[in-house]
ZAMARGU-4260 file (C-alpha; in steps of 0.2 Angstrom, whole numbers, plus 5000, padded with zeros to 4 digits):
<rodrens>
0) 5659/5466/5566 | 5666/5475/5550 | 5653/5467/5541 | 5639/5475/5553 | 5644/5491/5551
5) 5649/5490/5532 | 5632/5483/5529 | 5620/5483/5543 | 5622/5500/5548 | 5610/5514/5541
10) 5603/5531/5550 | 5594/5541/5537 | 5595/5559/5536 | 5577/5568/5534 | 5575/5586/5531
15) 5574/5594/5549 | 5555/5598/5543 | 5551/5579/5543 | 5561/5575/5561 | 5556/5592/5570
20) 5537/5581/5576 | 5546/5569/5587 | 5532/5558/5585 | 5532/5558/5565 | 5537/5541/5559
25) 5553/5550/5552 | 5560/5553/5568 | 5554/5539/5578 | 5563/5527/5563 | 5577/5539/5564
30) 5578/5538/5583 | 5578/5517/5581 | 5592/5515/5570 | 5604/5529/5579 | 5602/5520/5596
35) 5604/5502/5586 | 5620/5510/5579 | 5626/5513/5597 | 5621/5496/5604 | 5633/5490/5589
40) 5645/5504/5594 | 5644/5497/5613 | 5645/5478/5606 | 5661/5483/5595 | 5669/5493/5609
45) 5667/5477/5623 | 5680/5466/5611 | 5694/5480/5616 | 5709/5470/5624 | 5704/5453/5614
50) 5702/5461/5598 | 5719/5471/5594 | 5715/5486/5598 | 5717/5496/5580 | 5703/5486/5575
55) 5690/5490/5588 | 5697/5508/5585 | 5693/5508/5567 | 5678/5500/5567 | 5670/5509/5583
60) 5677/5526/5580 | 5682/5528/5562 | 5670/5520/5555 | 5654/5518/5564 | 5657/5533/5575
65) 5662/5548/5563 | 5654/5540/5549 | 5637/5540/5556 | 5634/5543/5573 | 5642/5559/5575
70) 5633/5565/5557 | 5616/5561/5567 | 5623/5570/5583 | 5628/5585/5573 | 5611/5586/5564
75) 5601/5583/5581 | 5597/5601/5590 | 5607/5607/5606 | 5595/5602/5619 | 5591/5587/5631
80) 5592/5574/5618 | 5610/5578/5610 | 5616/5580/5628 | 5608/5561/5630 | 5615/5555/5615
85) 5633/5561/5619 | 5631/5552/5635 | 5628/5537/5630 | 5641/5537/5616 | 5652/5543/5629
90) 5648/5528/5639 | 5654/5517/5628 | 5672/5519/5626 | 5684/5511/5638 | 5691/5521/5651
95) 5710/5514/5649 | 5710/5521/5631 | 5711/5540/5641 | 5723/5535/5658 | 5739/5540/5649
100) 5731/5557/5638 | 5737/5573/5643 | 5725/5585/5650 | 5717/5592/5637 | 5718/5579/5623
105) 5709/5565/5614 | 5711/5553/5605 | 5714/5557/5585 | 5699/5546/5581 | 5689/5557/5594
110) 5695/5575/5589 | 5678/5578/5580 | 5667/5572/5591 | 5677/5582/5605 | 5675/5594/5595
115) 5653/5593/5596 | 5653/5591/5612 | 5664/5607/5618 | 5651/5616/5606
</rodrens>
């Protein structure tokens, strides 16, 4: 798994110009790689409870997640599509990381993407 998201891992950032035509080949490879990123994010996130648990965390959140998911879902227009993004990102952590949270928290891993999505 580390070696997925240390190697395998790569959304490009384009000039808003060159992404702005959804049907430009900039954004359509752009598109590709982010949602192959969350299907890793996904993937990573199903081994919680067999993998110890700081290691799904740092791999899924601190790593793939704030390194490069939540670059692309800050560069990505408030709209329909970030609102789809965030949802499916959402999706994929599991529930009983939030049973015990106060109302009103987050995880630490999770502050800056909390953070985007209260925005």
């Amino acid at each position: 798994m580390k070696k997925s998201v240390e190697e395998d891992v790569f959304i490009p950032l384009y000039p808003k110009s060159a992404v702005k035509d959804k049907s430009s080949p900039c954004s359509k490879f752009q598109e590709r790689r982010f949602w192959s990123a969350v299907k890793l994010l996904s993937n990573i996130l199903l081994w919680d409870g067999i993998v110890p648990e700081d290691t799904v965390c740092d791999l899924g959140l601190s790593k793939l997640l704030n390194r490069y998911l939540l670059l692309n879902l800050l560069n990505t227009p408030p709209g329909p599509d970030n609102t789809e993004k965030c949802s499916k990102v959402v999706s994929c952590f599991p529930q009983r990381w939030f049973r015990d949270l106060k109302s009103e928290s987050t995880l630490p891993q999770l502050t800056n993407f909390s953070q985007h999505l209260l925005q």
